[in-house]
C-alpha positions in Angstrom: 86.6 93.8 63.6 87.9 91.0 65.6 90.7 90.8 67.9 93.1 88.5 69.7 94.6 89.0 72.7 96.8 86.5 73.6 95.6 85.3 77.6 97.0 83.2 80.4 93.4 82.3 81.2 89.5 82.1 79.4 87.9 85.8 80.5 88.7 89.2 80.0 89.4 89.6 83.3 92.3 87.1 83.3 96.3 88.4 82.7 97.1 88.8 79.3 100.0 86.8 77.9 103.1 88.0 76.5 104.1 85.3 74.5 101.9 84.5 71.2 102.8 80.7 70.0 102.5 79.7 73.6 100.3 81.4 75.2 97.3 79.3 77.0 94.3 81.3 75.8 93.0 83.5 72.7 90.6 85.5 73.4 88.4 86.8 70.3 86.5 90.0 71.0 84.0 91.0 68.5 84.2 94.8 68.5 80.8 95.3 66.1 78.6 92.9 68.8 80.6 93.0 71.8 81.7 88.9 72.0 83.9 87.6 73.0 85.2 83.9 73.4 88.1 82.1 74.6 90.3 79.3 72.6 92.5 77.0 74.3 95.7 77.2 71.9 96.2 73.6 71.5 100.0 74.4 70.2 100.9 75.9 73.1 103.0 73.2 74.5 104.1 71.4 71.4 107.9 70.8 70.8 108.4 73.6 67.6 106.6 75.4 64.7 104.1 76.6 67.6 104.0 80.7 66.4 102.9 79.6 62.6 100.3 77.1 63.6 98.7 79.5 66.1 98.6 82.2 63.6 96.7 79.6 61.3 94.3 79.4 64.2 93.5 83.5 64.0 93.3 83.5 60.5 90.6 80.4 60.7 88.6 82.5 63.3 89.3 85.4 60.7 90.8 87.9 63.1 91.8 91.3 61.9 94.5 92.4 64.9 96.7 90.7 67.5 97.6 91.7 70.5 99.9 90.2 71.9 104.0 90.8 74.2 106.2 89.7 71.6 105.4 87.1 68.4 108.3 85.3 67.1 109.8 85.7 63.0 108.0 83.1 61.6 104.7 83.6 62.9 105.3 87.2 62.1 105.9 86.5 58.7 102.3 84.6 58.9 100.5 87.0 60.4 101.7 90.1 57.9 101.0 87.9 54.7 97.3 87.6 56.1 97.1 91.2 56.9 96.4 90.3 60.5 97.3 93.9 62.3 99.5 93.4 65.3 100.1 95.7 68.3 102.4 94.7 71.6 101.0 95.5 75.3 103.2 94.7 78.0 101.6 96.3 80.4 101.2 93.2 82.9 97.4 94.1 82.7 94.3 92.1 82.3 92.8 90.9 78.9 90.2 94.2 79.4 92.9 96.1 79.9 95.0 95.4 77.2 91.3 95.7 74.7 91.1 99.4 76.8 94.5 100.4 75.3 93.3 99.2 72.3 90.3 101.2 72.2 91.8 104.1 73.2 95.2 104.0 70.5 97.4 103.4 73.3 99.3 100.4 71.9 102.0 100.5 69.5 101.9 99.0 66.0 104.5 95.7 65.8 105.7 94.9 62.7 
């Protein structure tokens, strides 16, 4: 499975973000190898339609879950019709933290 959580910087050990179409980071984690890597969301500072593009970005890296503070309507509406789970955390925690919660079936379902 892969997950993104949505980052303010490139390790696991930076904050997670808790906006989706503009946060600075992705950060893919692998759960079957243990992986993970870090994409710079390139949207993240564009003028509108940031929350659909960015969810075209997961779906391209073909990941299963989000999770993420809050993801706007229309990237929503993205996300569900590619059957990419999503899950809020706003816990003010790191990346690892928010994959812990994750692990553990601490976060909530979104949508």
């Amino acid at each position: 499975m892969k997950i993104c959580i949505t980052s303010q910087g490139s390790t696991l050990d930076a904050p997670a973000e808790e906006r989706f179409g503009r946060a600075p980071y992705f950060m893919i984690i692998d759960t079957e190898t243990g992986s993970s890597e870090a994409i710079e969301n390139r949207f993240a500072e564009a003028t509108g339609g940031v929350g659909p593009k960015a969810a075209q970005l997961l779906i391209a890296h073909q990941v299963t879950a989000l999770i993420s503070g809050m993801v706007g309507g229309n990237a929503r509406e993205v996300l569900m019709a590619a059957g990419i789970q999503m899950y809020t955390y706003r816990a003010g925690g790191s990346v690892k933290d928010a994959l812990e919660q994750f692990t553990n079936i601490k976060l909530e379902r979104a949508g």
